[in-house]
N, C-alpha and C positions, 0 to 999 in steps of 0.2 A: 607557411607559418603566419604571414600576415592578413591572411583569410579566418586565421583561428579565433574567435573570440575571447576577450581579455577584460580580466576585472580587477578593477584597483580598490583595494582594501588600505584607507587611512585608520592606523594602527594605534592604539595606544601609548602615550608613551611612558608611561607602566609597565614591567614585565611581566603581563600578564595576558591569559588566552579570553581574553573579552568575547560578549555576543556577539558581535559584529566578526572577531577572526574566527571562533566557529562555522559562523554562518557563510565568511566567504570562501572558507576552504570546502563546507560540503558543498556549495553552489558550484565549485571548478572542480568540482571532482568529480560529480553529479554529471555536469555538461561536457567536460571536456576541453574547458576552456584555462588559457593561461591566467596567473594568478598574479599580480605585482601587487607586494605590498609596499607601501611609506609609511615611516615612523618619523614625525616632525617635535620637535622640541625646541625647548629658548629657557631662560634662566634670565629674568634681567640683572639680577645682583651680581651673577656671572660678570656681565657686559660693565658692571660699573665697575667692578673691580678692575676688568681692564684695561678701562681709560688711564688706569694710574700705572699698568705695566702692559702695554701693549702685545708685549714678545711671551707674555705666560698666555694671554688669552685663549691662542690655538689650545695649547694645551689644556689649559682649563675646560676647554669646550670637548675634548677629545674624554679628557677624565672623567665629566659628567657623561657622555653617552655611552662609555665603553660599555657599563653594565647590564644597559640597554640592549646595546649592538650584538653584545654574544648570547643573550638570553633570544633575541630574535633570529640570529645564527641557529642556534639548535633547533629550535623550532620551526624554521624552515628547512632545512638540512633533514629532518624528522618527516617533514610531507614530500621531499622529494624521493627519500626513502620509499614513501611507499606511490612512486610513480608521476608527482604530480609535478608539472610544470611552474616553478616559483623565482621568482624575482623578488629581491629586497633592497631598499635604501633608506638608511637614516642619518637624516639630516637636520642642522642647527639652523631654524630660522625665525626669525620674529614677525616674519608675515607670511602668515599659514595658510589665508587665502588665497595668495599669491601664488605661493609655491603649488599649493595645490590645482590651480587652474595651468599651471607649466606642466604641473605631471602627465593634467588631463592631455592636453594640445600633446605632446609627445607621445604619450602612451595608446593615447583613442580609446577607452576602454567602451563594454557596453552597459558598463553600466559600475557606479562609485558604491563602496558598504562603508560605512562608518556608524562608529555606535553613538546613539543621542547624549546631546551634552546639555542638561538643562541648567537653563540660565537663573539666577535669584531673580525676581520680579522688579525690584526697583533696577538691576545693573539691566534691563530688558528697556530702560524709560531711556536709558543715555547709551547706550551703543547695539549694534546690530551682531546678534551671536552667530557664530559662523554656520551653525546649523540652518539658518538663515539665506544666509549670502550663498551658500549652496543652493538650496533648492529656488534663489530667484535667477541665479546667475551660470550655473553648471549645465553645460551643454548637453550632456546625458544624465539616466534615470540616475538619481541619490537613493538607494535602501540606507535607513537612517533604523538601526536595531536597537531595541529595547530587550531586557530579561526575556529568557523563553526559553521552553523545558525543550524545545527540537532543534537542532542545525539543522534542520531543513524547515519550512513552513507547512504544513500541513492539513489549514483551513485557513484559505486568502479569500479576501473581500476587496473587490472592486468599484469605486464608486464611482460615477456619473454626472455630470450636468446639462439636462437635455433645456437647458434655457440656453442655449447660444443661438446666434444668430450671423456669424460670418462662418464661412467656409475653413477659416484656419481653426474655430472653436469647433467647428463640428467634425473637423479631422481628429481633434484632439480625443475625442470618446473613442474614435477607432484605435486611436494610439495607445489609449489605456487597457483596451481589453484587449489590444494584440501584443503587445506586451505581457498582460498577467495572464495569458492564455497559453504561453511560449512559455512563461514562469511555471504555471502550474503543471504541464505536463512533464516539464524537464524535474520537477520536483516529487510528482504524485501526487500533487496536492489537488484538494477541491477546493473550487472555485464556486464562488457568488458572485450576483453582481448588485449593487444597491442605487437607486436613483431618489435624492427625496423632493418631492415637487414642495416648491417653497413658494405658495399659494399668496402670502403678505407680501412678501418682496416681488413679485410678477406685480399683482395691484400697485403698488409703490410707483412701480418703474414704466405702467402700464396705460400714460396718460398719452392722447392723439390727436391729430390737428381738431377733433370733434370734440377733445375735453377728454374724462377719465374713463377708462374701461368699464362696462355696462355690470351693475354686479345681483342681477338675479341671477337668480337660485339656476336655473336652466343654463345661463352662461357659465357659470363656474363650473358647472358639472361638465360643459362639454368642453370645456379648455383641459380640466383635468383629464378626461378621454383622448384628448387626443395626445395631453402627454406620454399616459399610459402607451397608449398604441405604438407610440415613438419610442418608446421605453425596450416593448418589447419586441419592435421590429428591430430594435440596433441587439438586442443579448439574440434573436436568431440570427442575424447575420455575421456573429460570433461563434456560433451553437454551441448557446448557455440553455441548459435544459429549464422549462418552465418552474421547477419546484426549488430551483436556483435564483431567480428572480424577485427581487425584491424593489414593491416601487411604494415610498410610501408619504408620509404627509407631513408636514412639519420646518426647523428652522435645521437647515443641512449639519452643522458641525454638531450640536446640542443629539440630534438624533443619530447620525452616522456612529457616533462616539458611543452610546447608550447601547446599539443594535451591536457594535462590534466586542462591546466588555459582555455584555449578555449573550451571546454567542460565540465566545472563545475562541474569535477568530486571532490567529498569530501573524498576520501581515494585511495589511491598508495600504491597497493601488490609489494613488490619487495622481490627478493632474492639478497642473500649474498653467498660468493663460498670462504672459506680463503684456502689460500696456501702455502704449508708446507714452514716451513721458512721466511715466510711474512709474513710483520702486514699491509697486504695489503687484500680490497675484492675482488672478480672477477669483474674486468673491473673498479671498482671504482663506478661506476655509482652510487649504493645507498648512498656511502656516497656523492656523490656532490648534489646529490638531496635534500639531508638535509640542505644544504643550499643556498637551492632556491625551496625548498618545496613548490608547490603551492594549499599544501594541505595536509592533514593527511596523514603520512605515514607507512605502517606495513610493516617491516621487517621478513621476515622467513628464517631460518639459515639453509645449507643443512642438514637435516639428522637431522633434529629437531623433528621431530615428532615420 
C-alpha cells in the first residue's frame, strides 16, 4: 500500500463537486492511485463568539461543519461504491497553509489538486493568496484547476526554459516533461511541448567581463540556433514528436498564455526555480500565469520528485 501512489485533493468547503474534485477523482481512478481528500474551514465570527462562551464553541464548530461533513460523506461513500480507494477529513482551522503542509508531510502525496482561488487585485498588494504559498513552498507538483468541459485533460502543454545555467535548473526541464509525460499517458492525453526564447531578457542579462553581448545580425541568429537545437534535443530525449514542438519568439508568460487560449489547451505543465533568499520563482512566470490562467495549471517544484 505504501508503494501505491496517493493524491491529496484540498476540497471545497462548499458542498459541492468542484473542478478540482472531478478532476482528482478521475486522475485516481484513471491511475490507480489512493485518493485523500481535505476539506479545511474557519468562521472567524464563529471564534468571536466564543471567546464570550468557551464551552459552546466546540459545538458551534461542529454545527457549522456538519453539513459539510455528510455531504462529503456521501460523496465519497459514492466513489468507494464504485472501487476507488478514498480517504476524508474535515477540519476547522484558521491556518490553511499550515494544516495543509501537515497533510502533505504525513500523506506524501504525488502530487496536490486544488481548484484556483483568485484573489481581488488590491487584497494581491497586502497579503500572499495561498494559491501562492503553494506553489512556492509545497514540496510536490500543485494542479491548480480552473473550469473545463473534461475530468481528465485532454490537450496538455508543457513549458520549458532552456535559459538555465546550473545543473539543478536544468534538471528542472527534465522534471517537467517526465512528469507531463507520465500525465499524459496515464490520461490519453496529447502532449506539446512549448519553449519561448526571450531574446530582450538574454541581451538584458547578457553583459561580460568584455562589456555587452555583441548584437549583430549573425550573432543573434546563432544564439537563437543553438537554443532551438537545445529545444529540440531536450523534447527527443522525452520523445515529443517533431509536430509537437513548439519553440517560439517573444516575452514567455504574454505568449505562452496567447498559444495556450488559442489552442484549447486544458492543462499548463510549468515549473518553479526558488532562490536562495527569495520568496521569488524563477522568472515569475508561473505565478503571473495563475492569474490569467487560461486553463488548468500543474505546478512541479525543482527537485520534487
Amino acid at each position: 500500500m505504501k508503494d501505491t501512489p496517493c493524491l491529496l485533493l484540498i476540497a471545497s468547503s462548499k458542498p459541492e463537486r468542484t473542478p478540482a474534485f472531478e478532476r482528482a477523482v478521475a486522475m485516481a481512478r484513471g491511475s490507480g492511485a489512493r485518493l485523500r481528500i481535505v476539506a479545511l474551514d474557519h468562521v472567524k465570527l464563529l471564534e468571536i463568539m466564543g471567546l464570550f462562551n468557551p464551552e459552546a464553541l466546540t459545538n458551534l464548530r461542529d454545527s457549522h461543519l456538519q453539513p459539510l461533513r455528510r455531504w462529503l460523506e456521501s460523496q465519497v461513500q459514492k466513489e468507494r461504491d464504485k472501487g476507488l480507494d478514498v480517504d476524508l477529513r474535515v477540519l476547522w482551522t484558521g491556518h490553511v497553509f499550515e494544516e495543509i503542509q501537515h497533510c502533505i508531510k504525513n500523506v506524501r502525496p504525488s502530487m496536490l489538486i486544488k481548484d484556483v482561488h483568485h484573489e481581488p487585485s488590491l487584497q494581491r498588494l497586502f497579503s500572499t493568496p495561498l494559491d501562492w504559498e503553494l506553489l512556492r513552498h509545497c514540496a510536490c507538483p500543485v494542479q491548480l484547476v480552473t473550469r473545463s468541459t473534461h475530468p481528465l485533460p485532454v490537450k496538455m502543454l508543457a513549458a520549458v526554459n532552456l535559459y538555465r545555467s546550473r545543473d539543478a535548473d536544468l534538471r528542472l526541464n527534465d522534471q517537467i516533461l517526465k512528469v507531463a509525460t507520465q500525465l499524459a499517458a496515464q490520461c490519453g492525453a496529447v502532449l506539446h511541448v512549448v519553449y519561448v526564447y526571450d531574446r530582450a531578457a538574454i541581451y538584458a542579462s547578457g553583459t561580460t567581463i568584455m562589456g555587452a553581448m555583441p548584437v549583430e545580425p549573425g550573432f543573434q541568429e546563432a544564439l537563437s540556433d543553438a537554443h532551438e537545437e537545445s529545444f529540440s534535443l531536450l523534447c527527443a530525449q522525452h520523445g515529443i514528436a517533431q509536430r509537437r514542438r513548439h519553440f517560439m519568439t517573444g516575452a514567455p508568460q504574454p505568449t505562452i498564455e496567447a498559444f495556450a487560449r488559442l489552442n484549447d489547451f486544458d492543462l499548463l505543465v510549468m515549473g518553479t526555480m526558488p532562490r536562495p533568499g527569495l520568496e521569488r520563482v524563477m522568472g515569475d512566470t508561473a505565478e503571473v500565469m495563475l492569474t490569467h490562467a487560461p486553463c488548468s495549471v500543474l505546478v512541479v517544484k525543482a527537485d520534487s520528485l
